[in-house]
C-alpha positions in Angstrom: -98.4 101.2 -8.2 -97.5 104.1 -5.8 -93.7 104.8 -5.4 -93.9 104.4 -1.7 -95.5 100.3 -2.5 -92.0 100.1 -4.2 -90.4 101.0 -1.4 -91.1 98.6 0.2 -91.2 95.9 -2.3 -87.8 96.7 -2.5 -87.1 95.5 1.2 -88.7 92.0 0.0 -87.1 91.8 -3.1 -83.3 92.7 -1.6 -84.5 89.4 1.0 -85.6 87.2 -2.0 -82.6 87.8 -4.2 -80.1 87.3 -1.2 -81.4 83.5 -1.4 -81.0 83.5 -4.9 -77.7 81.3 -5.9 -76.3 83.5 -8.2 -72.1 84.1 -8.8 -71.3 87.1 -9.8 -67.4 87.2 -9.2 -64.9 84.6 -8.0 -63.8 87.1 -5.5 -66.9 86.9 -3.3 -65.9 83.5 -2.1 -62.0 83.2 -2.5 -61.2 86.5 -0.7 -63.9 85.6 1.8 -65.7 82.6 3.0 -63.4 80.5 1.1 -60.0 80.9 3.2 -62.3 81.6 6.5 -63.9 78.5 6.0 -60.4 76.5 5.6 -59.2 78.7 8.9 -62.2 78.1 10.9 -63.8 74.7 9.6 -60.9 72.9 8.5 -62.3 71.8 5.1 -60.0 71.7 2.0 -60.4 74.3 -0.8 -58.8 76.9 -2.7 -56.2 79.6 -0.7 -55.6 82.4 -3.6 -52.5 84.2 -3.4 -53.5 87.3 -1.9 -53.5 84.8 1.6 -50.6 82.8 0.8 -48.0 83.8 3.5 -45.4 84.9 0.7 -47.7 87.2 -0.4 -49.8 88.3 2.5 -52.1 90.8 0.2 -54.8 90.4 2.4 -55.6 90.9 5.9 -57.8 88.7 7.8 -59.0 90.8 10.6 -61.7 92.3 9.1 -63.0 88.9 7.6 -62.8 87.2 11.0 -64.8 90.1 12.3 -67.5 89.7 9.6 -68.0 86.6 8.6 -66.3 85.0 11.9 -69.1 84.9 14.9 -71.5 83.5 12.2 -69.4 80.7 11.2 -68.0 80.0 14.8 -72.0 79.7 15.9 -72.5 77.3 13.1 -69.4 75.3 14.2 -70.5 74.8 17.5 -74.2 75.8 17.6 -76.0 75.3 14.2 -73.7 72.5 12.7 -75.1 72.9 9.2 -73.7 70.7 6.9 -74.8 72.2 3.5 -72.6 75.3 2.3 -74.8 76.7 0.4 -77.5 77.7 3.3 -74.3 78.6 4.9 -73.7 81.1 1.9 -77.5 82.2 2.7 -77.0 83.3 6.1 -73.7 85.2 5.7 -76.0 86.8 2.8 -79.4 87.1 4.5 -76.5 88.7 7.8 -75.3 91.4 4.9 -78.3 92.6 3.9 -79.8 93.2 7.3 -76.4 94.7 8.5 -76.5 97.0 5.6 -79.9 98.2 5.7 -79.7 99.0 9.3 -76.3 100.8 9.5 -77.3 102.7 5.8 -81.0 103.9 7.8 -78.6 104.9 10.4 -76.3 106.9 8.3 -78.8 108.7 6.7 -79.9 109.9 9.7 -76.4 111.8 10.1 -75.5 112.7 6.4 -79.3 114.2 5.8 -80.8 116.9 7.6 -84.0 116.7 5.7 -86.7 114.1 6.2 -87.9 114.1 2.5 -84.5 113.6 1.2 -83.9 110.6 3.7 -87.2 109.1 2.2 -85.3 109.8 -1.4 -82.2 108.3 -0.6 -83.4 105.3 1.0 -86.2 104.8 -1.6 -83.5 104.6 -4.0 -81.7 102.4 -2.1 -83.5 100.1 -1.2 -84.9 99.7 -4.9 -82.0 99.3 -6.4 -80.1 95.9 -7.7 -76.5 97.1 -6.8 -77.7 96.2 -3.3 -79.8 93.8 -3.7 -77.0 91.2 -6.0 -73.7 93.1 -4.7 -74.3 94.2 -1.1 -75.4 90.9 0.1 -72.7 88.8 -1.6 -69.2 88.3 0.3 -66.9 90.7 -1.6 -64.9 93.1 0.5 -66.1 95.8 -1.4 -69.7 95.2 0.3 -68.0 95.9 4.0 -66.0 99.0 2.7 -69.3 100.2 2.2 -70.9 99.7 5.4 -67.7 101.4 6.5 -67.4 104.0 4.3 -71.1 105.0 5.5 -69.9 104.7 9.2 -67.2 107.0 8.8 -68.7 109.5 6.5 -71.6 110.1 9.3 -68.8 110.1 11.9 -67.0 113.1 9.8 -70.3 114.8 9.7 -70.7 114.9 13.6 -67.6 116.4 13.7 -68.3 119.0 10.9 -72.0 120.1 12.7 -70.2 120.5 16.2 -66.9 122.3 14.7 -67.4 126.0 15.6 -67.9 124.5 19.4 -64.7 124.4 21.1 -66.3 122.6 23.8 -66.9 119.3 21.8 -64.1 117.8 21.4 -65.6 114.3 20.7 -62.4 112.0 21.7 -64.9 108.9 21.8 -65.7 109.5 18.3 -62.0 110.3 17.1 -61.2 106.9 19.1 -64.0 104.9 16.8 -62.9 107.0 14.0 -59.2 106.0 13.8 -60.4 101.9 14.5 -62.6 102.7 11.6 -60.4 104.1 9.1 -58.3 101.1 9.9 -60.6 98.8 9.2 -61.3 100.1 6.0 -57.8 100.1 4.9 -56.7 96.8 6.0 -60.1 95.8 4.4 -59.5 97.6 0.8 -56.7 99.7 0.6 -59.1 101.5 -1.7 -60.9 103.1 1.3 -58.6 105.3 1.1 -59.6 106.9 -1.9 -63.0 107.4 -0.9 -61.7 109.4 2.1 -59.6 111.5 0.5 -61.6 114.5 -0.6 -64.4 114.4 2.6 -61.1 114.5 5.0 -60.0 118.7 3.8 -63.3 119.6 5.2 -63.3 117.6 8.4 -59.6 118.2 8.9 -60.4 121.9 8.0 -63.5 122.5 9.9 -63.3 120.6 13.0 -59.4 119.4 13.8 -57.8 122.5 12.9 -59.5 123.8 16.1 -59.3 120.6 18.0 -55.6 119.8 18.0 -56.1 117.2 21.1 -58.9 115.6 19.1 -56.7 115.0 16.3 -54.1 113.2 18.2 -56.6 110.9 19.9 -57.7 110.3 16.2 -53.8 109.9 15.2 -52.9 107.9 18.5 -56.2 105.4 17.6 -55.6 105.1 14.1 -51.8 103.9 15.0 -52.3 101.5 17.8 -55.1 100.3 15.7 -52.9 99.3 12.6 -50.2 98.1 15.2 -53.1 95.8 16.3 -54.1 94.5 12.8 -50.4 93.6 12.1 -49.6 91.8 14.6 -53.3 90.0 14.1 -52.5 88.9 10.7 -48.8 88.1 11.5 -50.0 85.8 14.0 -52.8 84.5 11.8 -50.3 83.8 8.4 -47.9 82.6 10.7 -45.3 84.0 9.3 -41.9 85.6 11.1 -41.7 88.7 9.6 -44.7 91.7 10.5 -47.4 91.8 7.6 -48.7 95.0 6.9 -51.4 93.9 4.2 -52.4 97.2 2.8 -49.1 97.7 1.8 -48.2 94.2 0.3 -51.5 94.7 -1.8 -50.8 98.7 -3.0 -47.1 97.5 -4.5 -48.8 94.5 -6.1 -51.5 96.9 -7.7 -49.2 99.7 -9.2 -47.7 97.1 -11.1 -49.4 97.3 -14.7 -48.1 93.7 -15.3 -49.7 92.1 -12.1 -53.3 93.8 -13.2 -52.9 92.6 -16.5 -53.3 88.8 -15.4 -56.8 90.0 -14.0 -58.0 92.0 -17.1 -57.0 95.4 -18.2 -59.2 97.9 -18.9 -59.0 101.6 -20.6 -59.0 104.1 -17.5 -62.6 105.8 -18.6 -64.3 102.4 -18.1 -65.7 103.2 -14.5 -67.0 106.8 -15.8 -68.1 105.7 -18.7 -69.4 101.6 -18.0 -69.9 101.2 -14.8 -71.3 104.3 -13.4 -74.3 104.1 -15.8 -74.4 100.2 -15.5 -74.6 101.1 -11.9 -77.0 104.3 -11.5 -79.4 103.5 -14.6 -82.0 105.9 -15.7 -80.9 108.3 -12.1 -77.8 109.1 -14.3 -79.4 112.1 -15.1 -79.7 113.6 -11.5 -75.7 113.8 -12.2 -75.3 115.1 -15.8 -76.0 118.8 -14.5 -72.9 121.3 -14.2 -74.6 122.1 -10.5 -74.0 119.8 -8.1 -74.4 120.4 -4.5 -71.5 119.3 -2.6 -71.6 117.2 0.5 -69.6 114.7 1.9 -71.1 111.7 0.0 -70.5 113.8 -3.4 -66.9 114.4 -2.1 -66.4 110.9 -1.9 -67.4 109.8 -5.0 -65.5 112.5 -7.1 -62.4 110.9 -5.5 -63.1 107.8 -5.1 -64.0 108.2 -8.9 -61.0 110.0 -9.9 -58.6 107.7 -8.1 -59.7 104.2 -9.0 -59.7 105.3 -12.8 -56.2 105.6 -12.5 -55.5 101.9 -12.1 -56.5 100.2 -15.7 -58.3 97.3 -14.0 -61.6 98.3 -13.1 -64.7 96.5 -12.6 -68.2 97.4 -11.3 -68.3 96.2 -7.8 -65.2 98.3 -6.7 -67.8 101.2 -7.3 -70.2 99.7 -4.8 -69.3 101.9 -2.0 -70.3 104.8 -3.8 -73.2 103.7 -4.8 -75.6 104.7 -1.6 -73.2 107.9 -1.4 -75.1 108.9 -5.1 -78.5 108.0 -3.7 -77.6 110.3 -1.0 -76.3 113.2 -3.1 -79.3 113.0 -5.5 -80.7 116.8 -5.7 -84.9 116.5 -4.8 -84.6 120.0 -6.3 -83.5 119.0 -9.8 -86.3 116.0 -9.5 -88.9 118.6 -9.5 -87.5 120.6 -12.5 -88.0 117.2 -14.8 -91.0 117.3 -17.2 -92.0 113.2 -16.0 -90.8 113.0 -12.4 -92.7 110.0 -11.9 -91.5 108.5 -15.7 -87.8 108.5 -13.7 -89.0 106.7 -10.9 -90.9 103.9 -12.8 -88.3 103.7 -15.1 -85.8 103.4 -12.2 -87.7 100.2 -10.5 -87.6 98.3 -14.2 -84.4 98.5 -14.3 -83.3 97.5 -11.5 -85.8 94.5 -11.6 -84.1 93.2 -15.4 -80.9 93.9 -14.2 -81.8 92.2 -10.3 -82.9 88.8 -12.1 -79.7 88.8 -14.6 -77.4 90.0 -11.6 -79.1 88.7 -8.7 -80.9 84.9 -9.5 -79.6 84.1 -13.2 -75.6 85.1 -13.4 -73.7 81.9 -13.1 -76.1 80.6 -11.0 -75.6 76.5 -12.3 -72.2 77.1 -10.5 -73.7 77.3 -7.1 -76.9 74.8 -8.2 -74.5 72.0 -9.8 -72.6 71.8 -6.4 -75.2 71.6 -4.7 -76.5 68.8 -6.5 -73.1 66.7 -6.5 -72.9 67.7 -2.8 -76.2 66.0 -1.8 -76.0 63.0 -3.8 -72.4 61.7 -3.2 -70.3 60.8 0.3 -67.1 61.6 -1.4 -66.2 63.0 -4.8 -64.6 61.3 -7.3 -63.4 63.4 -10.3 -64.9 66.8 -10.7 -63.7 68.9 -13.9 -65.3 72.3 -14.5 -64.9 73.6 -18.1 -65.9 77.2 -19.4 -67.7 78.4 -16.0 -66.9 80.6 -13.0 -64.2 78.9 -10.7 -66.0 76.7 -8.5 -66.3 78.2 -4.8 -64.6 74.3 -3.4 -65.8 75.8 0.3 -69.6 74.7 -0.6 -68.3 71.2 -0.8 -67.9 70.9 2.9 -64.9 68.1 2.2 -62.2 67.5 4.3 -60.3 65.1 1.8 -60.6 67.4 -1.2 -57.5 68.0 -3.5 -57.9 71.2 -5.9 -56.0 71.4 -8.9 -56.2 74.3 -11.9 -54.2 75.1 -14.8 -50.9 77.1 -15.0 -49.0 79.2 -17.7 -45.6 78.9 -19.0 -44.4 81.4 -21.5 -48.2 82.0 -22.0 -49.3 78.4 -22.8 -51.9 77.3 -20.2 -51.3 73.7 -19.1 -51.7 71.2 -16.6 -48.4 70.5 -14.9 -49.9 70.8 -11.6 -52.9 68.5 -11.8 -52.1 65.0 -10.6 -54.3 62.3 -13.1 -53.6 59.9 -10.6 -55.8 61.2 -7.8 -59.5 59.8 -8.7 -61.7 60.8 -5.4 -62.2 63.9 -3.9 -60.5 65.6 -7.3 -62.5 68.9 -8.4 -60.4 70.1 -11.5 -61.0 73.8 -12.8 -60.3 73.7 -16.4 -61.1 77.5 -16.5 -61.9 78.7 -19.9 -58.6 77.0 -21.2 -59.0 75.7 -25.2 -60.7 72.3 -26.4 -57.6 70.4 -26.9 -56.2 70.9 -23.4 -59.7 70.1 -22.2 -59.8 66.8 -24.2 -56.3 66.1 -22.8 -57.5 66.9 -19.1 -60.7 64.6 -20.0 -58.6 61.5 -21.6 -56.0 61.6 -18.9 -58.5 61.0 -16.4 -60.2 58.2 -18.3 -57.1 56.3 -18.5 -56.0 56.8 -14.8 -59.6 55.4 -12.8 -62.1 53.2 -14.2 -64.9 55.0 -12.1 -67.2 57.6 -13.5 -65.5 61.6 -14.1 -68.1 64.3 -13.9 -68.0 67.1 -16.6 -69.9 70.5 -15.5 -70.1 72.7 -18.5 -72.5 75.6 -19.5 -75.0 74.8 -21.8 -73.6 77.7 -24.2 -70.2 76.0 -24.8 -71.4 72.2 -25.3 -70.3 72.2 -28.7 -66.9 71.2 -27.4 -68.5 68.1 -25.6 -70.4 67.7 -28.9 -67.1 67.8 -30.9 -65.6 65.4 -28.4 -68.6 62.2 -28.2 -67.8 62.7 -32.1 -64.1 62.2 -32.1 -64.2 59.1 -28.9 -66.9 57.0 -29.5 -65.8 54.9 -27.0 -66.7 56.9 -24.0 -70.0 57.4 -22.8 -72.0 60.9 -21.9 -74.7 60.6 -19.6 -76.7 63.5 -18.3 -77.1 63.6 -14.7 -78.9 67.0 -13.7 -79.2 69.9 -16.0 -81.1 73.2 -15.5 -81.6 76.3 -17.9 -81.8 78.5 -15.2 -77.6 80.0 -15.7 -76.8 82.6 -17.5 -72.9 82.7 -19.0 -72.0 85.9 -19.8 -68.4 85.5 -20.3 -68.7 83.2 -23.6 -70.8 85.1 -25.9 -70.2 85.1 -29.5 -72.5 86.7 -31.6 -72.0 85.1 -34.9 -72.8 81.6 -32.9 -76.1 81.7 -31.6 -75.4 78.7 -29.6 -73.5 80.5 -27.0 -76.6 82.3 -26.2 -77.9 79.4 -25.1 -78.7 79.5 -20.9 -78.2 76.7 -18.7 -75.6 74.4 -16.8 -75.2 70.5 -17.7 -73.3 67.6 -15.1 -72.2 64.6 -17.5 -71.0 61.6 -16.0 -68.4 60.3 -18.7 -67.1 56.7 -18.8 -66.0 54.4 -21.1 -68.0 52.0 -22.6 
């Protein structure tokens, strides 16, 4: 099949695997449509810490300007009660937003037609933005931002030996940009780092005026965003977000409760988990330098200094290495073409595992209890993803999760005595706390307690219906269609095993 078919098959597939219902990090819904949907729908869920007005690690303005118009026009125009086609739309709206403002980009960070075509070829084949880009994390607007604001920098750089062009409208976009980024992911700033000595060098060491409308912009802007999330957290002191979130970051203790990992894993892991076969566009001591390379190299250098790293804070780079790919070098391989096709299997394997398989029961199995019941009774979720409580659309729901005290998890905080609209997440706590959870619950309501549970740790269940034969498993919807990546032990086969299993448990 000729590369340019794959093209655009890639356009279709990136549409197809946006309405796929995979979950590929808690993040995309808790730091997104989870706390907008409480702010803007008034339905009960989960508010993690980062919005929690004692903490105030997170700024809102740049959600309610993403994910706000579409949510307001279902609200008052659309009224869809389902929050999974909800979830859809806000990823079908990604997708489109991203391929549009990426064509545009490319138009100002390429000269060449043919290495356009390359860049967006790659691109638009590739699983990072299929599965990544059109989820909700913040990581997939930093970078439609980063894109914006890397082309900006390059209108500046091409008009730079003109004294005449002093482009205040851009600097005035530029600075409301930059701010965006940063109250978005205080990361942006890395990215920006290196490509700003050129720009600052090139063009606003001759424009001096231009640089304080860029100054005066970026200022107000931030002034704007404070007092925007003050208001919004209601809280009586001014929140300035970006900060709140860098002190919580450089404390190794804090990233230790979210994973820690050794500081080559994003050079090393992800970068090759991400980039596939067209590593080896990048393995050459030659580089041509441009501002996407610039970016990456410090974005790169940067975020490996903080030990927890995970793939998807690389996503902002990842069009910036499509874009910095060398045609020249592709000509100078023996099996051009080999690259290419190798490329597109990848990204199909790893589009199916990232895009339509990981954790995909979550979204499925709520989905399922969401249609069939008025009201929830007892939910308890054991050994999955934390369920995204926004897609059940309830008013009257009460969430409750474990807690630590000198490292023992526990459940001080979950109230046995609420029986409807309960949803319990277990997390991946051990067997005896979940048969405690389970048997507390029994005795406290005499209606049915759903159990959702991948398919790869149902030995516990198993080792339960042994030890209390007096309660009663009964499968209500199952599918083998989940992957669980997180509970793989290789000397069990068992956890191996795919799929995502509801149980309603009573007594008998």
């Amino acid at each position: 099949m000729r590369l340019k078919t794959w093209h655009v098959l890639g356009y279709l597939f990136g549409l197809i695997v946006a309405l796929e219902p995979s979950y590929i990090h808690p993040d995309e819904h808790f730091q997104s449509l989870e706390v907008m949907m409480i702010k803007i729908m008034g339905i009960k869920g989960t508010i993690p810490w980062e919005f929690k007005p004692e903490s105030a690690a997170r700024s809102f303005v740049p959600l309610y300007i993403t994910y706000g118009p579409l949510l307001y026009l279902n609200k008052y125009i659309l009224h869809l009660s389902s929050g999974v086609a909800l979830m859809y739309l806000v990823r079908i709206q990604n997708y489109i937003v991203f391929m549009y403002l990426s064509k545009l980009a490319l138009q100002f960070l390429l000269d060449s037609k043919l290495d356009r075509k390359k860049a967006s070829f790659y691109i638009s084949t590739s699983y990072i933005i299929w599965a990544y880009q059109t989820h909700s994390f913040s990581n997939s607007l930093e970078s439609i931002i980063l894109l914006l604001v890397l082309s900006l920098f390059r209108i500046l750089i091409k008009d730079s030996s003109d004294r005449s062009f002093n482009h205040y409208k851009t600097c005035v976009v530029l600075g409301i940009l930059v701010t965006l980024g940063v109250f978005n992911r205080i990361t942006f700033l890395a990215f920006i780092l290196l490509p700003c000595v050129p720009t600052f060098h090139l063009f606003y060491s001759k424009h001096l005026k231009s640089l304080c409308v860029s100054a005066i912009s970026f200022i107000c802007s931030c002034l704007l965003f404070v007092f925007l999330d003050k208001t919004i957290y209601g809280s009586d002191d001014w929140c300035v977000t970006p900060l709140n979130n860098l002190l919580y970051n450089l404390q190794d203790a804090n990233l230790a409760q979210h994973g820690l990992h050794p500081r080559y894993t994003h050079v090393l892991v992800n970068v090759p988990q991400m980039l596939g076969p067209i590593m080896v566009f990048f393995v050459s001591k030659k580089q041509k330098i441009n501002l996407a390379l610039l970016s990456c190299i410090s974005g790169l250098l940067i975020l490996s200094l903080f030990r927890h790293q995970e793939l998807r804070f690389l996503v902002p780079l990842f069009p910036l290495f499509c874009i910095s790919i060398d045609l020249e070098k592709l000509n100078t391989f023996p099996y051009p073409k080999l690259i290419a096709k190798t490329w597109v299997a990848f990204n199909i394997v790893f589009g199916i595992i990232m895009g339509s398989l990981h954790q995909r029961g979550v979204v499925t199995a709520i989905q399922r209890l969401a249609e069939k019941q008025e009201h929830v009774d007892v939910h308890l979720w054991w050994k999955t993803y934390s369920p995204p409580t926004w897609l059940y659309m309830n008013n009257n729901l009460t969430v409750s999760t474990t807690n630590f005290v000198n490292s023992a998890e526990r459940l001080d905080n979950v109230d046995f005595g609420i029986t409807v609209d309960h949803v319990v997440d277990l997390k991946g706590c051990d067997y005896e706390l979940f048969e405690f959870g389970l048997m507390s619950f029994l005795n406290s309501t005499s209606h049915g307690i759903c159990l959702i549970i991948p398919k790869s740790t149902d030995k516990g269940v198993q080792k339960f219906r042994t030890k209390h034969e007096d309660v009663r498993f009964q499968v209500l919807w199952e599918t083998p269609f989940s992957l669980d990546l997180d509970h793989i032990d290789f000397t069990d086969l068992s956890t191996l095993q795919p799929g995502m299993t509801i149980y309603q448990i009573d007594r008998l």
